[in-house]
C-alpha positions, -999 to 999 in steps of 0.1 A, spaced: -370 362 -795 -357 349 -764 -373 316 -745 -369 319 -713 -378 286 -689 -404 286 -661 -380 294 -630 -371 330 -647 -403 337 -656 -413 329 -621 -396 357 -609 -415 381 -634 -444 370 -618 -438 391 -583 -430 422 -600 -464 419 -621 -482 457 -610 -520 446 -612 -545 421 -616 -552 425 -651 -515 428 -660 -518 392 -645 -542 380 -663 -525 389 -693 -497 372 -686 -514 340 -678 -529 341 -719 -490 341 -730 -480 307 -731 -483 274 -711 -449 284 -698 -464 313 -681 -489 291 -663 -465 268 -650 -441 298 -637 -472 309 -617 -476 274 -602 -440 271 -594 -443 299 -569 -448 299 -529 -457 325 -526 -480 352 -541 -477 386 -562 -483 412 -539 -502 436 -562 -520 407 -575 -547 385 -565 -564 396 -536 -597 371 -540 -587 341 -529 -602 318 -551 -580 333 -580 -549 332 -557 -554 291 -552 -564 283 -589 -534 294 -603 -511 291 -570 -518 258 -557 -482 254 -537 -488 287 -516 -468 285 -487 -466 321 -475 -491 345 -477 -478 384 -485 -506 416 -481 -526 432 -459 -533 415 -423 -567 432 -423 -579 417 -456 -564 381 -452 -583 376 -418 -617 385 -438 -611 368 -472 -589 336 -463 -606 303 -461 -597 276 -439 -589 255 -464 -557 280 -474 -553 287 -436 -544 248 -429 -525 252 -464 -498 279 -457 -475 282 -435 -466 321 -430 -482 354 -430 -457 383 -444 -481 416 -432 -451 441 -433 -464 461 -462 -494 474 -446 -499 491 -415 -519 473 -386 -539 475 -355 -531 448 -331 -563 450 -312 -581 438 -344 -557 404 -345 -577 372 -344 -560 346 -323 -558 315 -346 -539 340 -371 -508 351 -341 -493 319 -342 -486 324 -385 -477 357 -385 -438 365 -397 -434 396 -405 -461 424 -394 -461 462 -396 -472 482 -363 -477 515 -343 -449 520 -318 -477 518 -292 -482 487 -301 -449 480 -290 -464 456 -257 -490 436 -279 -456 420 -296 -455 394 -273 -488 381 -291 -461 372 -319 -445 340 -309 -431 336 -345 -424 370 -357 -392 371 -377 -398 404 -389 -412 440 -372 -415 474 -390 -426 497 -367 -441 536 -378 -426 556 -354 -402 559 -325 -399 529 -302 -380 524 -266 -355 499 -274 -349 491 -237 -388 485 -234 -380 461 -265 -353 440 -253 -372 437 -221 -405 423 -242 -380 400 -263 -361 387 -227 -394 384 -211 -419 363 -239 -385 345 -251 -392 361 -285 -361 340 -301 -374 340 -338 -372 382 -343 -345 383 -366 -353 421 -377 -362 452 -365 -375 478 -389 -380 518 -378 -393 542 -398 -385 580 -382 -398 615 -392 -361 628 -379 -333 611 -353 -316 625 -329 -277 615 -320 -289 608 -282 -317 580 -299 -287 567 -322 -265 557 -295 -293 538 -277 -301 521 -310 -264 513 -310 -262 498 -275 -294 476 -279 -278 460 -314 -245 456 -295 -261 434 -270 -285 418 -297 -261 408 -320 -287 383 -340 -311 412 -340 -307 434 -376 -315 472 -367 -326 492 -399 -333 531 -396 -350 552 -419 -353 588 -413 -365 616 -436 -344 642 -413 -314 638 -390 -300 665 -367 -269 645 -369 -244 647 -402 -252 626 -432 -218 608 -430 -219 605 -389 -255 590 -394 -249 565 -417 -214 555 -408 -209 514 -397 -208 511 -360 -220 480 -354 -224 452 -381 -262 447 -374 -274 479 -377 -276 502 -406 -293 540 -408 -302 557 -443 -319 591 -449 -353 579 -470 -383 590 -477 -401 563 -466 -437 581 -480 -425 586 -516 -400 560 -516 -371 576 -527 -333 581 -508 -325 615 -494 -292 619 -508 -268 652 -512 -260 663 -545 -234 639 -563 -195 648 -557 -169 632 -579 -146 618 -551 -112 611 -561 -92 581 -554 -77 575 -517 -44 586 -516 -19 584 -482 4 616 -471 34 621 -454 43 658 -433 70 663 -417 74 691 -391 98 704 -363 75 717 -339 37 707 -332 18 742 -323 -13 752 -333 -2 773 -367 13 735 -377 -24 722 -366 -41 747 -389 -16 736 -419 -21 701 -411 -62 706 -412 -57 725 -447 -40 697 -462 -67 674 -453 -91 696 -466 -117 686 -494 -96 652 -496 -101 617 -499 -73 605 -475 -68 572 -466 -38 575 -443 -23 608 -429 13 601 -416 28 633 -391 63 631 -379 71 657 -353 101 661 -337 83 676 -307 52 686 -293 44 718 -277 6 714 -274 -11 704 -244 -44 697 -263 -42 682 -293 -77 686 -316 -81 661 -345 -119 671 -348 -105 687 -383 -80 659 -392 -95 648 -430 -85 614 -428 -97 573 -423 -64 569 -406 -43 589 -384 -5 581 -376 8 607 -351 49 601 -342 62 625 -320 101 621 -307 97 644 -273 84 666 -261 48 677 -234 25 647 -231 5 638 -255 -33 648 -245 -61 647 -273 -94 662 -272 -123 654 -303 -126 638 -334 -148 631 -363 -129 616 -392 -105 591 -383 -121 560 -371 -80 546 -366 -59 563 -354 -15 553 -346 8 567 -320 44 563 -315 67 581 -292 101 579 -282 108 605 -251 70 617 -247 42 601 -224 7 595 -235 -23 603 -218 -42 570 -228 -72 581 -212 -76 611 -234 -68 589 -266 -96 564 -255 -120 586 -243 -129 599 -282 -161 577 -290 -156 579 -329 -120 553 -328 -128 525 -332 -90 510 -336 -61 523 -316 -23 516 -317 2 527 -292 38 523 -298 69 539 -276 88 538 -248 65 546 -219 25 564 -215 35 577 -186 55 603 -168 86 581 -153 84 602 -113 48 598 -115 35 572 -86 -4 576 -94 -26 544 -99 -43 549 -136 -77 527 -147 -76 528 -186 -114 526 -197 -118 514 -231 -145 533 -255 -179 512 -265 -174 506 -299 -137 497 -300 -127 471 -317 -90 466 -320 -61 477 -294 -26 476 -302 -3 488 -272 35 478 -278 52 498 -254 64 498 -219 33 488 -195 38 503 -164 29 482 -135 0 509 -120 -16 513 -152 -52 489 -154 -70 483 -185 -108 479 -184 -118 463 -213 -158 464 -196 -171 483 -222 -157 465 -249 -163 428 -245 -190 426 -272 -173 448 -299 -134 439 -289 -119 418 -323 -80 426 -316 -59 432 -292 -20 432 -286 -1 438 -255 33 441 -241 26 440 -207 43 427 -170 12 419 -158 10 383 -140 -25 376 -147 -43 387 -179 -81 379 -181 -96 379 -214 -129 355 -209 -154 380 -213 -143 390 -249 -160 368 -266 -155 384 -303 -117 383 -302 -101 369 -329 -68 381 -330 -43 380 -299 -10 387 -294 4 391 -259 43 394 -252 48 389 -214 75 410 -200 69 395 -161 100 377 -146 78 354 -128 46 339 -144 19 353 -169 -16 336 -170 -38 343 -199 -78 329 -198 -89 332 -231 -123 337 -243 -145 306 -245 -169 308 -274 -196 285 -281 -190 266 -311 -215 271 -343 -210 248 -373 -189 268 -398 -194 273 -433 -165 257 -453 -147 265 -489 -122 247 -508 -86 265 -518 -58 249 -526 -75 213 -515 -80 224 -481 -113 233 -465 -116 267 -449 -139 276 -424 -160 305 -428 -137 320 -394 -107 325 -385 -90 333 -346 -56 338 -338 -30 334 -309 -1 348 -304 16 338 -264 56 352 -260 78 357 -229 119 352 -227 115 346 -187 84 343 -168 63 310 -165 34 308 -190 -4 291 -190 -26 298 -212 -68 280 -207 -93 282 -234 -74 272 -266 -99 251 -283 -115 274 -310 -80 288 -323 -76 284 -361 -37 292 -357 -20 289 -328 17 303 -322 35 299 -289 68 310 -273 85 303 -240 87 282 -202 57 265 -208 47 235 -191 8 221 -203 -5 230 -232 -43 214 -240 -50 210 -271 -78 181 -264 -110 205 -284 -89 221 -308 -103 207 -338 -100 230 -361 -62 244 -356 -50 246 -391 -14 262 -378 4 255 -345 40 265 -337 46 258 -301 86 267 -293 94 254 -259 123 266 -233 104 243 -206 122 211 -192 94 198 -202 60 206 -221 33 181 -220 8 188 -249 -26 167 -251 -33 166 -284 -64 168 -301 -89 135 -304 -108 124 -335 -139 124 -321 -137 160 -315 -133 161 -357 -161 139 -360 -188 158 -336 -175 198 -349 -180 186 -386 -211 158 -384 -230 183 -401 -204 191 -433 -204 163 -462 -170 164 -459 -146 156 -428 -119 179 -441 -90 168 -412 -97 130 -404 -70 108 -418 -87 81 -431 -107 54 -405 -84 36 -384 -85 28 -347 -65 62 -341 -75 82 -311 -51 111 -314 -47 130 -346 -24 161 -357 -37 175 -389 -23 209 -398 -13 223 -426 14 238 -407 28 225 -378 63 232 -364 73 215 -325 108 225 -309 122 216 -274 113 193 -250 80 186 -263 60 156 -249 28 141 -260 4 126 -236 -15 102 -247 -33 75 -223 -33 48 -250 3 48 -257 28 70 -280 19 46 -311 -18 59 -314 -5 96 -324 -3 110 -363 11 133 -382 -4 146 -417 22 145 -440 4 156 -469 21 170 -503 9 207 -491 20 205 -455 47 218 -438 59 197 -409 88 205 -382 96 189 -353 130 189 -334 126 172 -296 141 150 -274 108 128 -273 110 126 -308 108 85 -307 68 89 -297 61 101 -337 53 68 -348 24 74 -374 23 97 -410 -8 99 -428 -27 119 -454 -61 137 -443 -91 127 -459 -101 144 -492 -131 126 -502 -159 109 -481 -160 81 -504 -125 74 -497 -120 47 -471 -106 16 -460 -120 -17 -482 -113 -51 -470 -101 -58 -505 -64 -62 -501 -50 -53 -539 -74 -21 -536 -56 -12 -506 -24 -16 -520 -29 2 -551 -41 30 -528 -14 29 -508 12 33 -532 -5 58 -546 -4 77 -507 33 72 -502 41 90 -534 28 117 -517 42 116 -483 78 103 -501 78 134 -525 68 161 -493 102 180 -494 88 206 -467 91 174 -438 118 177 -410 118 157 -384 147 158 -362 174 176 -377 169 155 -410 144 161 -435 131 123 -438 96 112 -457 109 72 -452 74 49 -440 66 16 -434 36 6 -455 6 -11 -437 -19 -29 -454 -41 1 -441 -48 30 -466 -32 59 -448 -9 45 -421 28 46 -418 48 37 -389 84 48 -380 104 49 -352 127 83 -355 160 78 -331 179 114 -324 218 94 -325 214 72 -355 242 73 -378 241 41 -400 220 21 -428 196 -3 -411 183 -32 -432 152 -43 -417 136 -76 -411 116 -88 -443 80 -95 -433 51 -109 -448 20 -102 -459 -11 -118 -467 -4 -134 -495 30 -148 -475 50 -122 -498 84 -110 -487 89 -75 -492 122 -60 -480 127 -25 -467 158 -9 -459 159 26 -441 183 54 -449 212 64 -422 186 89 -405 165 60 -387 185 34 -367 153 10 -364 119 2 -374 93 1 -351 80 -32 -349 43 -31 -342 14 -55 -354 2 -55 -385 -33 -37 -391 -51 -53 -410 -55 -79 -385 -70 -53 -365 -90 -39 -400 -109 -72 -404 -134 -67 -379 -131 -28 -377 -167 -14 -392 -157 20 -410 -174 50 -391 -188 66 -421 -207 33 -431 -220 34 -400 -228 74 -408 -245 64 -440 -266 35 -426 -282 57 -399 -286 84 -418 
């Protein structure tokens, strides 16, 4: 016989089908009695009388049945006791609601008529509503009554049509925190259109809600994705009917066509089997396409043959696009084209020739919009409004400047993992910034996980970027000025995580580098107000660190980033120095550091935990023997430098500065 402890049998409890099974249970074992007590909240098929429901659940906290009944039967005792009411299980009238019970209410099931009564609701998490609602009339209720707790949004259909689908869409697209669930017993659209993934908060299933049970077709072994390859001279229509059959009563993951050249002036992929379509034509008519159902992607590349983007664009069902070739247009043509992008797109690829008169609206696509790449001349690319980007790459091919406003999105405290010793947030956004000859700025960089950039660039502000884990900034400017990042932007981004995964350890330090990659050419300068010796560098034993530049004499400070909270600076000297030995191991043995065009991990140890100090000259050529200096203890400890540093920066020795320094995170721990 198996023992199992309280907290399993806890969960038993809630599946328990009566109150006599209940009872039953209760005669078991003392162990059974305290898995009841342990609960919060009760059975629902059990104990509908209230006394019984308090005698053996004394810690009820949420309250789960019918509305109707709990007004009647619950005391006010167990009113002041719990805390929420969870009536989505049962159907019920609003009009029979007692006041006192609105404000405890968290989940309810109602009529669609009593769709306007919702505002009654000021903290309902949860709707399920019996019938077909107006999801404009919703939003407007939700806007109105500020109705900021609903987090879900139940319907339960007798059938859907595809016109009621696509307004369910647009309301979750502009609701993102909202979760949309649909459950119909018929559907005038396909099974596999119906419940395919538009959005991410809304999901739509053919149920019986009555009985209970799925609607589902009848059970077809599918075989394993596979990807094919056809190869043809001519497209026609015959080679459109081949390519359909080849598709047919497949599970295709990518279908690749190479055609030498296209003869169609309508090209149908409503018949086209396949997740993925890759179309590459060499020459030929212009490439015009009309429907689709299958393939949500969709990848084409021409050599001598426009594209009619508008065509490509206008099919609802893509939801990624790539365009590769030499030009989309007809090279005499002189008309002005606007490029709408579809609703639910959400990734755009176009490396090809952008012709000047050619616009992209991305309008329609600023909620849904996660990618996008671009070779482009155009001077000025606006990109503010897509606040769900997280991949960019844009290759300017203006000869005279290219301005890029990037999205700004609100912070929210990330989730983060360990791998590999580093912490990981829970999201990742990245920017890619090329051009050979025109100008570049670039405004909004401070929620960029990785950061690569290319060109004549002259500012680059880096001041909220605290959580830039990759930067490679390659500079042709006479001179790029980069503000770097400040602790205190570390400290307020992460207050809420037990770690601080990219602080070096406290010091008086105002400006910080700490990437695990981080690679700096050209004539890169950092401002800093404070002075050149208050920036650092992590140099820790999984980093990868290059930086070639003419200001290379402002990197004055290596240190390691912070691994464990309890790790910090004591005031007891040997402590230190154990620790700091133990540190410039670490940095010493880094072989993936190159500063200058010498790979160098040489320090000068501080009585500080993390610090090191150099002073990196470009034209040094021989041995320097340094100064001996003292410490504490009026011990003389000589360092001599290899032929790659000509001097030693001199500064002030820290721990001066330490003695009457409080740590930050003692100052954390007492407040808290």
């Amino acid at each position: 016989m198996v023992k199992l402890e309280p907290i399993y049998l806890a969960n038993v409890v809630l599946y328990l089908d009566s109150t006599t099974t209940f009872r039953n249970f209760t005669k078991i074992s003392k162990q059974t009695i305290i898995a009841i007590s342990m609960l919060h909240i009760n059975p629902l098929k059990v104990l509908r009388y209230i006394p019984f429901l308090l005698h053996y659940i004394p810690n009820l906290e949420t309250y789960e049945g019918n509305l109707m009944e709990a007004q009647n039967e619950i005391t006010k005792d167990l009113f002041d006791q719990i805390s929420w009411i969870d009536g989505s299980k049962f159907l019920f009238q609003m009009h029979f609601l007692k006041e006192e019970f609105a404000w405890k209410i968290s989940a309810l099931k109602i009529n669609p008529s009593d769709l306007t009564n919702l505002c009654q609701l000021r903290q309902i998490r949860k709707v399920v509503f019996q019938g077909t609602i107006d999801f404009g009339q919703l939003e407007k209720i939700i806007e109105k009554y500020k109705l900021m707790t609903l987090k879900n949004v139940i319907v339960y259909l007798e059938d859907i049509t595809e016109l009621y689908l696509e307004k369910c869409i647009e309301f979750c697209a502009k609701n993102k925190e909202i979760f949309v669930g649909i459950a119909a017993k018929r559907s005038a659209i396909s099974k596999e259109a119906f419940e395919r993934k538009v959005v991410r908060n809304l999901k739509c299933v053919l149920f019986d809600f009555d009985k209970k049970i799925e609607i589902y077709n009848s059970p077809v072994l599918i075989s394993k994705p596979e990807n094919i390859k056809l190869k043809y001279d001519v497209l026609d229509s015959n080679v459109l009917a081949q390519i359909e059959n080849e598709t047919k009563n497949k599970n295709i993951e990518t279908l690749h066509v190479d055609v030498a050249l296209n003869s169609m002036d309508n090209i149908s992929l409503f018949d086209i089997k396949a997740k993925r379509f890759e179309l590459s034509v060499t020459s030929g008519k212009s490439l015009k396409f009309t429907n689709c159902k299958s393939p949500s992607d969709i990848c084409v590349t021409t050599i001598n043959c426009p594209i009619n983007l508008n065509s490509l664009l206008s099919i609802k069902s893509l939801e990624r696009v790539e365009v590769k070739g030499n030009y989309v247009l007809e090279k005499t043509t002189k008309e002005h084209f606007l490029v709408q992008f579809p609703h639910p797109l959400k990734s755009f690829v176009f490396h090809t020739k952008f012709p000047p008169n050619t616009n992209l609206d991305y309008s329609n696509s600023f909620k849904t919009l996660q990618k996008i790449e671009l070779i482009t001349p155009k001077e000025e690319i606006d990109l503010c409004n897509c606040c769900e980007l997280k991949e960019i790459g844009i290759t300017s091919i203006s000869k005279t400047k290219c301005v890029l406003t990037l999205p700004y999105t609100k912070y929210t405290t990330p989730i983060y993992r360990y791998k590999h010793e580093w912490l990981y947030g829970s999201f990742k956004k990245t920017l890619f910034f090329k051009s050979e000859t025109a100008k570049l700025e670039v405004t909004n960089v401070g929620f960029f996980t990785e950061i690569d950039i290319e060109g004549n660039i002259d500012k680059l502000d880096m001041r909220e970027c605290a959580n830039c884990q990759k930067l490679r900034l390659l500079s042709t400017a006479k001179e790029t000025v980069v503000m770097p990042p400040t602790c205190y932007n570390y400290r307020s981004l992460f207050i809420c995580s037990d770690n601080y995964p990219y602080i070096l350890f406290n010091n008086r330090l105002n400006y910080i580098y700490v990437a695990k990659n981080l690679e700096i050419c050209g004539n890169v300068k950092f401002n800093c107000k404070i002075g050149v010796e208050e920036i650092a560098f992590c140099v820790d034993e999984d980093t990868n660190l290059l930086i070639d530049s003419v200001f290379i004499e402002q990197i004055t400070l290596l240190g390691l980033r912070r691994r464990r909270i309890t790790e910090r600076y004591t005031k007891n000297v040997e402590t230190n120095k154990q620790l700091s030995d133990e540190v410039f191991e670490v940095a010493k043995n880094n072989t993936n550091i190159r500063i200058g065009k010498y790979k160098t991990a040489i320090t000068k140890k501080t009585s500080d935990l993390n610090l090191y100090a150099t002073l990196l000259r470009k034209k040094s050529k021989d041995s320097v023997s340094v100064k001996p200096q003292k410490d504490h203890k009026n011990k003389t400890i000589q360092i001599t430098k290899s032929s790659h540093i000509q001097e030693l920066l001199d500064d002030e020795n820290y721990e001066d500065d330490f003695d009457d320094f409080e740590d930050e995170d003692d100052k954390d721990i007492k407040s808290n």
